[in-house]
C-alpha positions as a Python dict, from the first residue, in 0.01 Angstrom:
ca = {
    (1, 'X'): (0, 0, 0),
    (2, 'X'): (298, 205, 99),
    (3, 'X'): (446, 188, -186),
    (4, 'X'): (124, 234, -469),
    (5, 'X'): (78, 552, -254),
    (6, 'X'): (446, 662, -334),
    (7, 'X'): (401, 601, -684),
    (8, 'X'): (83, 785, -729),
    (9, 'X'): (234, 1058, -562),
    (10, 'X'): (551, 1028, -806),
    (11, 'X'): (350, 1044, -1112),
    (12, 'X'): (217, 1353, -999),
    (13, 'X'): (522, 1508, -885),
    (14, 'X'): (650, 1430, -1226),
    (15, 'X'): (355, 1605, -1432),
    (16, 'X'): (418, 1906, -1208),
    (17, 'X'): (817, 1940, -1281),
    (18, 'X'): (732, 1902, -1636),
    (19, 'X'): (644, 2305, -1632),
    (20, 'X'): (1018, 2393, -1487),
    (21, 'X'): (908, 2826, -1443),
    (22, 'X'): (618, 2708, -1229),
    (23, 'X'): (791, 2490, -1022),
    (24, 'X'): (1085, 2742, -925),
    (25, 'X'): (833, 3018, -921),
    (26, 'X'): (651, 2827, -653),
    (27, 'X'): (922, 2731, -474),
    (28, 'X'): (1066, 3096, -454),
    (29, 'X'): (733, 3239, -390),
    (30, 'X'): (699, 2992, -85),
    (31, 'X'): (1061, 3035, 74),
    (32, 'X'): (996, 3445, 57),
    (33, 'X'): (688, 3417, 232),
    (34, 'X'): (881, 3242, 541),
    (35, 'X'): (1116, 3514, 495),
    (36, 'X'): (849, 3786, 541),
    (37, 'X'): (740, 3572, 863),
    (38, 'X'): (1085, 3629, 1031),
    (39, 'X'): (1122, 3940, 914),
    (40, 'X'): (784, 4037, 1092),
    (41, 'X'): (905, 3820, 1388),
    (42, 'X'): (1205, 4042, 1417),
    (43, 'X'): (1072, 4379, 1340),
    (44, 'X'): (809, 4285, 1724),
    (45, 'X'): (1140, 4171, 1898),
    (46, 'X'): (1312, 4489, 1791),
    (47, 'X'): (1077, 4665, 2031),
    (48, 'X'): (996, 4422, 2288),
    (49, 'X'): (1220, 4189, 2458),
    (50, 'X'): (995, 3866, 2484),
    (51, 'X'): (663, 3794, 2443),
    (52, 'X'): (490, 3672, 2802),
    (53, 'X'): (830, 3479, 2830),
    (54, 'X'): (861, 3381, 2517),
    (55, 'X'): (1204, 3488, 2300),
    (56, 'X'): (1265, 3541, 1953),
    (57, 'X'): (1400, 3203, 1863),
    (58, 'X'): (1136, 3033, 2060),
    (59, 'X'): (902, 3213, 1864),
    (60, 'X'): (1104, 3098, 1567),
    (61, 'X'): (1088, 2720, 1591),
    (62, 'X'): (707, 2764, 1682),
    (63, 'X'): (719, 2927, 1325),
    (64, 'X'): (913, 2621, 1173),
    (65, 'X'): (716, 2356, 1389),
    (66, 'X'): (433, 2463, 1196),
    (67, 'X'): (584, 2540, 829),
    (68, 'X'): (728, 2202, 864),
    (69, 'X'): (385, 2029, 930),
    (70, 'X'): (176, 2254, 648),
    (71, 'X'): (500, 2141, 354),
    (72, 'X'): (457, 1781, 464),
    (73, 'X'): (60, 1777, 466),
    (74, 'X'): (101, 1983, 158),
    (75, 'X'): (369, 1763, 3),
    (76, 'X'): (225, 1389, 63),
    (77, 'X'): (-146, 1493, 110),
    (78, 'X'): (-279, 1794, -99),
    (79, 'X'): (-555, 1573, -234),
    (80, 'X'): (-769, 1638, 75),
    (81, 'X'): (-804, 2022, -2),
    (82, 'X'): (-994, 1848, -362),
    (83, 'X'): (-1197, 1652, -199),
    (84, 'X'): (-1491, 1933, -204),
    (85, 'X'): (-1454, 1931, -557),
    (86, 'X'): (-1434, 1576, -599),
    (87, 'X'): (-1741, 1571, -432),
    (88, 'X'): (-1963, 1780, -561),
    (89, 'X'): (-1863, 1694, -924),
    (90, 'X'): (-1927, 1285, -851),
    (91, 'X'): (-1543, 1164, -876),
    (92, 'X'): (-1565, 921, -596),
    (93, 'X'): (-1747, 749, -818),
    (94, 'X'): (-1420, 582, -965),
    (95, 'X'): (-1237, 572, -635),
    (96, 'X'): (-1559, 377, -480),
    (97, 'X'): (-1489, 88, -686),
    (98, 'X'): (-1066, 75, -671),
    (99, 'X'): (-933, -248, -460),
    (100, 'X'): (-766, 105, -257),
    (101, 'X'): (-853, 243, 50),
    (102, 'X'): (-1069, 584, -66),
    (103, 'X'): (-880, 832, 192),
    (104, 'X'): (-541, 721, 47),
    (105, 'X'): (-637, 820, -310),
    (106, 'X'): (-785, 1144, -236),
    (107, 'X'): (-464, 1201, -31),
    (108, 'X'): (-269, 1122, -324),
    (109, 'X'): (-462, 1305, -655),
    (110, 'X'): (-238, 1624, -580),
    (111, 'X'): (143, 1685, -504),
    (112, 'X'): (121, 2050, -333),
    (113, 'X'): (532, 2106, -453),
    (114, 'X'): (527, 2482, -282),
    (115, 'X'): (552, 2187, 77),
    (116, 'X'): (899, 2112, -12),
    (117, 'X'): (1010, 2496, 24),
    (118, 'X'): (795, 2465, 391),
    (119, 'X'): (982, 2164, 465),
    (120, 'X'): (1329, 2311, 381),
    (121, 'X'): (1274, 2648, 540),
    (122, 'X'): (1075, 2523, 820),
    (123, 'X'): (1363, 2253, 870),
    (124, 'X'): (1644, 2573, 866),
    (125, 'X'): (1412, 2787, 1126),
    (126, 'X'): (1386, 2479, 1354),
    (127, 'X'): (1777, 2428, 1327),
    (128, 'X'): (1925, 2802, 1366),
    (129, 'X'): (1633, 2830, 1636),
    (130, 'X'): (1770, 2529, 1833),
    (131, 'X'): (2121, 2656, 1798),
    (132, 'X'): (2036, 2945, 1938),
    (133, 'X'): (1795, 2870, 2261),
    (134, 'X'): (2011, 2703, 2535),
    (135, 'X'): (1929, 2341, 2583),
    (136, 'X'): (2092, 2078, 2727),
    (137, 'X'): (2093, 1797, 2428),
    (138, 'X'): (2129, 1417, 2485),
    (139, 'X'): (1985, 1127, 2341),
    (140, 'X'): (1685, 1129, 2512),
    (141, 'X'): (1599, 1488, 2439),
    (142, 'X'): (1684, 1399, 2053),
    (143, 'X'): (1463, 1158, 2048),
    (144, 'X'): (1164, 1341, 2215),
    (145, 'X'): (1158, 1580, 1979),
    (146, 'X'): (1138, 1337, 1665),
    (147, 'X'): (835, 1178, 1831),
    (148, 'X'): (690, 1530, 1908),
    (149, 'X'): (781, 1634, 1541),
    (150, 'X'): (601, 1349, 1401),
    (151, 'X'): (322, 1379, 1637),
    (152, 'X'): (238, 1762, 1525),
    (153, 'X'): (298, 1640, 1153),
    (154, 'X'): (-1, 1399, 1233),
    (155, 'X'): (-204, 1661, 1435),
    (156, 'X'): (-244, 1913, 1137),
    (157, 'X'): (-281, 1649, 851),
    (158, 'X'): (-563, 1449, 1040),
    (159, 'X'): (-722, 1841, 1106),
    (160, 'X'): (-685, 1896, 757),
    (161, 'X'): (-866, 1585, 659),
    (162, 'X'): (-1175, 1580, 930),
    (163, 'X'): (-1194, 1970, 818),
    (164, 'X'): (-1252, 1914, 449),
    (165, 'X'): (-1452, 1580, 529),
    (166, 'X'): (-1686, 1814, 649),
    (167, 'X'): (-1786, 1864, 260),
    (168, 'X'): (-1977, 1617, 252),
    (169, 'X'): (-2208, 1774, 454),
    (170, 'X'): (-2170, 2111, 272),
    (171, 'X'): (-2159, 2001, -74),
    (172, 'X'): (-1958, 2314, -188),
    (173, 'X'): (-1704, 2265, -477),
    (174, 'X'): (-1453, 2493, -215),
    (175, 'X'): (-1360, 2379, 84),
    (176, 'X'): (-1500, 2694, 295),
    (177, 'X'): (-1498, 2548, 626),
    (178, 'X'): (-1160, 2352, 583),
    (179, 'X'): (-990, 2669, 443),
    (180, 'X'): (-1155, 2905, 792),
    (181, 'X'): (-973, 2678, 1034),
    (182, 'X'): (-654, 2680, 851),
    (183, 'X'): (-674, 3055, 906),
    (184, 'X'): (-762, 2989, 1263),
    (185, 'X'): (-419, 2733, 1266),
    (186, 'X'): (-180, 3017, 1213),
    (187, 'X'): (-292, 3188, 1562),
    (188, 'X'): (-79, 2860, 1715),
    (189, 'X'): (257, 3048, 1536),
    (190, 'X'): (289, 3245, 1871),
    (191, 'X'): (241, 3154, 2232),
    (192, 'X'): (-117, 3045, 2299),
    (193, 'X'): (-16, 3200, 2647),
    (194, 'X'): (-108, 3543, 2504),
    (195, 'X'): (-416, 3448, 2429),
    (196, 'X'): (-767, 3504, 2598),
    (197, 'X'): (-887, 3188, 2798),
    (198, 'X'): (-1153, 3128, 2545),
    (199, 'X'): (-878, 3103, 2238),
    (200, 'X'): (-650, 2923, 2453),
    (201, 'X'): (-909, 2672, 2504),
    (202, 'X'): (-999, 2671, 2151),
    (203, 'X'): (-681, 2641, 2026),
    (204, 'X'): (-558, 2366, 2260),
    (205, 'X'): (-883, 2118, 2267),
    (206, 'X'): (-1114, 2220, 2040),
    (207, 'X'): (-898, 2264, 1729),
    (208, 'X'): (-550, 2115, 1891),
    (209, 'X'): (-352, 2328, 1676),
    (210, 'X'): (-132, 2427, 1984),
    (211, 'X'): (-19, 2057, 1948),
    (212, 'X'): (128, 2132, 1634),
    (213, 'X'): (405, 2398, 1735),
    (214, 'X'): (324, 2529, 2066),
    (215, 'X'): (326, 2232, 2350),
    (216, 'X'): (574, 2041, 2126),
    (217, 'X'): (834, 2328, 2126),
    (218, 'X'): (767, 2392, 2543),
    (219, 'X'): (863, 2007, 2602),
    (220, 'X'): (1168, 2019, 2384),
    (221, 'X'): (1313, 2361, 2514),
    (222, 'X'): (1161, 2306, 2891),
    (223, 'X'): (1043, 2612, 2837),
    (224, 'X'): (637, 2712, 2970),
    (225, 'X'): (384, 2416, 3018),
    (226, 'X'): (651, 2110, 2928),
    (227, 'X'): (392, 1835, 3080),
    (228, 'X'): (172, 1910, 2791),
    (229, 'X'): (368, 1852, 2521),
    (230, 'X'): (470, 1494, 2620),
    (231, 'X'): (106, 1400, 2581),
    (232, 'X'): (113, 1525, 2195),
    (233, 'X'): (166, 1167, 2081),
    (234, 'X'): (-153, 1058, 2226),
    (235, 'X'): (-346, 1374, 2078),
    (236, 'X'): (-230, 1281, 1702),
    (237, 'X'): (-372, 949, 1780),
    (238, 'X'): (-696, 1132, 1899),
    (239, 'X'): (-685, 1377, 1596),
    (240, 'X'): (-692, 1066, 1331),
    (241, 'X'): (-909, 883, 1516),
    (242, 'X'): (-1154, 1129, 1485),
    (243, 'X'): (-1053, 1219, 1127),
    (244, 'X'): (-1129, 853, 1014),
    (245, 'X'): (-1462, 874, 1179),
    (246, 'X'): (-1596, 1192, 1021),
    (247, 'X'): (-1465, 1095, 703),
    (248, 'X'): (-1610, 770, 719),
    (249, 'X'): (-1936, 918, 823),
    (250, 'X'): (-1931, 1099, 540),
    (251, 'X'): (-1895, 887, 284),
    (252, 'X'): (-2141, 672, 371),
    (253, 'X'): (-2382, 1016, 315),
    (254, 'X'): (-2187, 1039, 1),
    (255, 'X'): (-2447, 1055, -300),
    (256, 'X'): (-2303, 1107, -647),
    (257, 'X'): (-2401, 1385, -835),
    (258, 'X'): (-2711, 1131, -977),
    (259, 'X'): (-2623, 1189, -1350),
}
């Protein structure tokens, strides 16, 4: 299965680097808009110090954490942000009857290549940020933040996929809803400890996006509510679980376009 899903996902990724200009335009288009992000980051720590505790390059891997997790789900997964479309214009038809598992193909129908600029230039703002913050590495602490990493890769790809399984409720050729809590998901790029009680709330249960960059950064640096983070592996396994079920749920409401 692994390894049908890589080769859909290569065929696609070839198409796309057929059209050379639009792949480097992408790419470059991607990387500067990290660059505005730390550029914005520095011009706020130019005037204040910290914010509620928090440094610059704290701020900074939170910022990676989370460009990291978008240019993976982007990279390996794009096809959810179609499923709307797919949807409302009958295409799981064809999937319905492939010996495949349904969420793996929509997964697969679109390489987003703009990830792999997230994944690069999230990867250099988690690295300078570590090099900069002073921790005390070992083995242990290596490890930890692999697991966390993974963890908050699989917290904002299973969001991504119960948010635009929520089309088939809607039966919009956009994914509105899906698209609103992204926008919601960059709020977890600073400290949710800024935040009103209501957002913190919101942000840490409701829509776990603080699982993504937040509590997995504060475990790895020791650095605000560290307890929380170790339980990030246990809230990916929540956020799929409940991603499989709404998805499921949905397509058994799923009704063609009757045509």
């Amino acid at each position: 299965m692994v390894r049908l899903y890589a080769r859909l996902l290569g065929a696609h990724l070839r198409s796309l680097l057929e059209y050379e200009a639009d792949f480097w335009i992408m790419m470059a288009g991607t990387i500067m808009m990290q660059v505005v992000n730390v550029a914005f980051l520095s011009a706020i720590f130019a005037k204040v110090p910290s914010i509620n505790g928090w440094s610059f390059w704290t701020v900074v891997a939170m910022f990676g954490m989370v460009a990291v997790a978008e240019g993976v789900g982007s990279l390996f997964f794009e096809g959810m942000w179609n499923l709307a479309w797919q949807i409302n214009q009958g295409d799981l038809d064809y999937m319905m009857v492939r010996p495949y598992p349904i969420v793996l193909q929509v997964s697969s129908m679109q390489v987003g290549i703009n990830g792999l600029s997230n994944i690069v230039t999230g990867g250099l703002m988690l690295g300078f940020a570590v090099s900069h913050v002073d921790v005390s590495w070992s083995a242990g602490r290596v490890g930890l933040a692999l697991v966390v990493l993974l963890s908050a890769i699989v917290v904002k790809v299973a969001i991504n996929l119960a948010t635009n399984s929520v089309s088939f409720w809607m039966q919009s050729p956009s994914p509105m809803f899906a698209f609103a809590v992204h926008q919601v998901g960059d709020l977890a790029r600073f400290p949710i400890s800024v935040y009103p009680l209501a957002l913190k709330a919101a942000l840490g249960f409701v829509l776990p996006f603080a699982f993504v960059s937040f509590f997995p950064v504060s475990v790895v640096l020791g650095h605000g509510p560290a307890w929380l983070g170790l339980v990030t592996p246990l809230v990916a396994l929540y956020c799929v679980g409940v991603a499989w079920w709404v998805f499921s749920r949905g397509l058994r409401r799923y009704e063609s376009t009757g045509s």
